[in-house]
FITOR-277677 format. One record per residue (C-alpha): residue in three letters; z, x, y; residue number from 1. Coordinates in steps of 0.1 Angstrom, whole numbers, padded with zeros to 4 digits, always signed. Layout:
! residues N
+------+-------+-------+-------+-----+
| type |     w |     u |     v | seq |
+------+-------+-------+-------+-----+
|  ALA |     Z |     X |     Y | NUM |
...
+------+-------+-------+-------+-----+
This chain:
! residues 145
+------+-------+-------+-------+-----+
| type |     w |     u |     v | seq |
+------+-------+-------+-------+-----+
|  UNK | +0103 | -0310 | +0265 |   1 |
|  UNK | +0079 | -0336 | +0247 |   2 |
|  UNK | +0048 | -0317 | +0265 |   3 |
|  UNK | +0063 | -0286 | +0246 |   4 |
|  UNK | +0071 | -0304 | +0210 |   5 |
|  UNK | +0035 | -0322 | +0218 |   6 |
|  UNK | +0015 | -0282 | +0223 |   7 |
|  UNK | +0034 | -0272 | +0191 |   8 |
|  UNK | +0018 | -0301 | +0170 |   9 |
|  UNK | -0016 | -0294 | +0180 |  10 |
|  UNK | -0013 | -0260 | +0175 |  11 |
|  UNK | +0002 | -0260 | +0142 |  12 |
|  UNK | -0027 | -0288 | +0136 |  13 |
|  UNK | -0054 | -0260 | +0147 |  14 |
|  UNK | -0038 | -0230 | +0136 |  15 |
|  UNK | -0036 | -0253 | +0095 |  16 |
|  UNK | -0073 | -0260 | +0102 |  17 |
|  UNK | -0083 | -0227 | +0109 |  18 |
|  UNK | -0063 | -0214 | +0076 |  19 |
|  UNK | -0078 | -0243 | +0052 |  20 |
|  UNK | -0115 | -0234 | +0069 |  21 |
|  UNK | -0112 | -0199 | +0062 |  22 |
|  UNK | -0117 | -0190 | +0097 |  23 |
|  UNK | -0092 | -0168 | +0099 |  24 |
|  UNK | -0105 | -0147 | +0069 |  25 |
|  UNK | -0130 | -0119 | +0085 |  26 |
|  UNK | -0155 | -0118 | +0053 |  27 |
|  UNK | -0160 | -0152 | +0057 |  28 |
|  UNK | -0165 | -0153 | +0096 |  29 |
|  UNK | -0185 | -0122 | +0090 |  30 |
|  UNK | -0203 | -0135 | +0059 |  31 |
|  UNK | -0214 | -0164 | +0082 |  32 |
|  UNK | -0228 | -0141 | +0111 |  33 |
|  UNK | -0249 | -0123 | +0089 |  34 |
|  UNK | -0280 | -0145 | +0083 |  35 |
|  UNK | -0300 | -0117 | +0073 |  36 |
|  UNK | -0280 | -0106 | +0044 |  37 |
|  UNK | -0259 | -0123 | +0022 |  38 |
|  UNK | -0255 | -0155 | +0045 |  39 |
|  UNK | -0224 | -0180 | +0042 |  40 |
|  UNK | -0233 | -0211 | +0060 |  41 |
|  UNK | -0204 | -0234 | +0052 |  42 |
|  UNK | -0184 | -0226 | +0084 |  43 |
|  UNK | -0213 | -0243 | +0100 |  44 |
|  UNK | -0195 | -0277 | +0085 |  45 |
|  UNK | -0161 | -0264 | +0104 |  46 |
|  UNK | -0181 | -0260 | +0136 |  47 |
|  UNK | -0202 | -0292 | +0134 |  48 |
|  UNK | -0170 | -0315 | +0124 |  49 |
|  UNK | -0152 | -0300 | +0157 |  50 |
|  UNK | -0183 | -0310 | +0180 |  51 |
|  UNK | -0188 | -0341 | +0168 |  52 |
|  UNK | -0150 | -0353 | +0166 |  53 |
|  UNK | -0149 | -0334 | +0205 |  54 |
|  UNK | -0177 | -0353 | +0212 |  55 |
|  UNK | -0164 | -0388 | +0206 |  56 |
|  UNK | -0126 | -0380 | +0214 |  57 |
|  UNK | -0139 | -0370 | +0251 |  58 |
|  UNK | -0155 | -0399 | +0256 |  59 |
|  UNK | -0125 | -0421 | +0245 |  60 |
|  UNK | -0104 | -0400 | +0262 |  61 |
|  UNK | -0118 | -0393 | +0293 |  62 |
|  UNK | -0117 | -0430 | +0301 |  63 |
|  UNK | -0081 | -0431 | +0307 |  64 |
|  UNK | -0069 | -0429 | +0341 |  65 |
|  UNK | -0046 | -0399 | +0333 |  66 |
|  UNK | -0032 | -0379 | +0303 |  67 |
|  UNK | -0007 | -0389 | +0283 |  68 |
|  UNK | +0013 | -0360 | +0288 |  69 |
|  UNK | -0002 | -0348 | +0323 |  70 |
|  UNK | -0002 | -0360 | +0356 |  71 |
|  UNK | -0040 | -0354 | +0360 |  72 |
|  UNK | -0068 | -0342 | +0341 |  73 |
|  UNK | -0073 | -0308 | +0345 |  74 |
|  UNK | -0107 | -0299 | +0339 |  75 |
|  UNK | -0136 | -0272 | +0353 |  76 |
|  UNK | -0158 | -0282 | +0381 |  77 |
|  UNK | -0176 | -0248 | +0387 |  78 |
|  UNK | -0211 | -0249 | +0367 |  79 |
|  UNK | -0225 | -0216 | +0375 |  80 |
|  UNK | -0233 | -0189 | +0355 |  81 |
|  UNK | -0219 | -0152 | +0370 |  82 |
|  UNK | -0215 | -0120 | +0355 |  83 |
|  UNK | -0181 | -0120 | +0346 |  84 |
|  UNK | -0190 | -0151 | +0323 |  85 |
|  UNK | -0221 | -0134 | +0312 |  86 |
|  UNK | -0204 | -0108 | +0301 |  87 |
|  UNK | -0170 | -0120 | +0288 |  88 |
|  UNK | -0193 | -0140 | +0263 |  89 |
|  UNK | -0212 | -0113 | +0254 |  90 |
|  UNK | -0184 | -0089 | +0246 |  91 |
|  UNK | -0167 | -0119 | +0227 |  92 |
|  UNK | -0194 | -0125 | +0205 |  93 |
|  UNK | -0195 | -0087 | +0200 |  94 |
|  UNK | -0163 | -0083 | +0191 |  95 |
|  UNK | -0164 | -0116 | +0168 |  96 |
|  UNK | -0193 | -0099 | +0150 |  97 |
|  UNK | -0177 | -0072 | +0142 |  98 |
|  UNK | -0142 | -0077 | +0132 |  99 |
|  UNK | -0146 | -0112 | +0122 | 100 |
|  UNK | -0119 | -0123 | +0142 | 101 |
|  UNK | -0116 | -0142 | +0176 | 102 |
|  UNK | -0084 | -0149 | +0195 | 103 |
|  UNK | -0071 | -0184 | +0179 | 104 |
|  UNK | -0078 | -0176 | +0142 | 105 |
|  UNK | -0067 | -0142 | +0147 | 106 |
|  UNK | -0031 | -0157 | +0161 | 107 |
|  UNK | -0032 | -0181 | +0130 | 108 |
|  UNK | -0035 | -0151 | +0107 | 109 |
|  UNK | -0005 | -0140 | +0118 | 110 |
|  UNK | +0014 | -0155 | +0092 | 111 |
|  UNK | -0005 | -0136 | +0068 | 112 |
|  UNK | +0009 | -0104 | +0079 | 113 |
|  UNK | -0025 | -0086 | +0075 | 114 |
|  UNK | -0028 | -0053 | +0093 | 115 |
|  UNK | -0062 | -0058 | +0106 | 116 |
|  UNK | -0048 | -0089 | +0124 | 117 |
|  UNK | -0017 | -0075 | +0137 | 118 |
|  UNK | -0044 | -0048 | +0153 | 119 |
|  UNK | -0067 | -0071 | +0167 | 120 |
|  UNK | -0037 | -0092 | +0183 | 121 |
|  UNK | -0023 | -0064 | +0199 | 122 |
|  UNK | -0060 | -0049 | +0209 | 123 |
|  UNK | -0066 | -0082 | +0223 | 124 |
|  UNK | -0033 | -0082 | +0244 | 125 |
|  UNK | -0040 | -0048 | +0257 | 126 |
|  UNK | -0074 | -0059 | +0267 | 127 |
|  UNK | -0055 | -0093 | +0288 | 128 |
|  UNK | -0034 | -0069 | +0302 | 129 |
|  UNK | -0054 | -0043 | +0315 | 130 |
|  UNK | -0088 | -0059 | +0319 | 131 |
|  UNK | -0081 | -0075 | +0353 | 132 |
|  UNK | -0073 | -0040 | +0365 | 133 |
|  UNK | -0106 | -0023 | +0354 | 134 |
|  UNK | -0125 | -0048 | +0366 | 135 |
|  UNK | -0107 | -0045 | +0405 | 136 |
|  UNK | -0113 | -0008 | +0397 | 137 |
|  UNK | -0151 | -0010 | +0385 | 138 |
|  UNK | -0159 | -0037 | +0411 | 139 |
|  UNK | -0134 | -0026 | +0443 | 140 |
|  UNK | -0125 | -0061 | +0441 | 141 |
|  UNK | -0095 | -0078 | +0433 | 142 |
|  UNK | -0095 | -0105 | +0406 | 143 |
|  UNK | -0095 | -0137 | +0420 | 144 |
|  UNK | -0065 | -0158 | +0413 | 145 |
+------+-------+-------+-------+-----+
């Protein structure tokens, strides 16, 4: 239960950052991506403040001998670069560019009740769903696990 009350905080904490940021406003996200028009670069501030608190909280945090609220730290050992990264990135960044949106502000603009996120949410879900299939049916390979 406390993990639970615990993900809640921090997700109310992002999804409140995002909204006072702006990121999940699409002008402004889009208004940032397009450095050869009329360029916004003050969500470079947003982006630089997460790095460099990341930066120092991993650090501190990593030190510990476990989580707080975890029996283990769970983190990614595989440093390759395949395809399927290669091109999950690219279509990302794609699809940022040209809705404005990516998953977590697009959740946090929810609240808003704006159509074009309630699209993009339930685009995005489709995609989740389905994308594992089209990928064993473009590859005649199942997805690994």
């Amino acid at each position: 239960m406390i993990r639970n009350i615990a993900a809640l905080g921090a997700g109310a904490v992002f999804g409140l950052g995002l909204a006072i940021s702006e990121m999940v406003n699409p002008l402004k996200v889009k208004a940032f991506l397009d450095i050869a028009g009329d360029w916004d670069p003050s969500l470079i501030l947003v982006m630089g403040g997460a790095v460099v608190v990341s930066f120092f909280a991993f650090r501190v945090i990593l030190r510990q001998p476990k989580p707080l609220l975890a029996p283990r730290f769970d983190l990614p050992t595989r440093r390759d670069l395949d395809g399927k990264l290669i091109g999950g990135a690219a279509v990302f960044g794609v699809g940022w560019g040209l809705v404005g949106l990516c998953p977590g502000p697009a959740l946090s603009a929810l609240v808003y009740g704006n159509t074009e996120s309630i699209v993009f949410v339930v685009a995005m879900l489709v995609g989740l769903a389905t994308g594992p299939r089209l990928i064993t049916v473009l590859t005649n390979r199942p997805v690994p696990g």
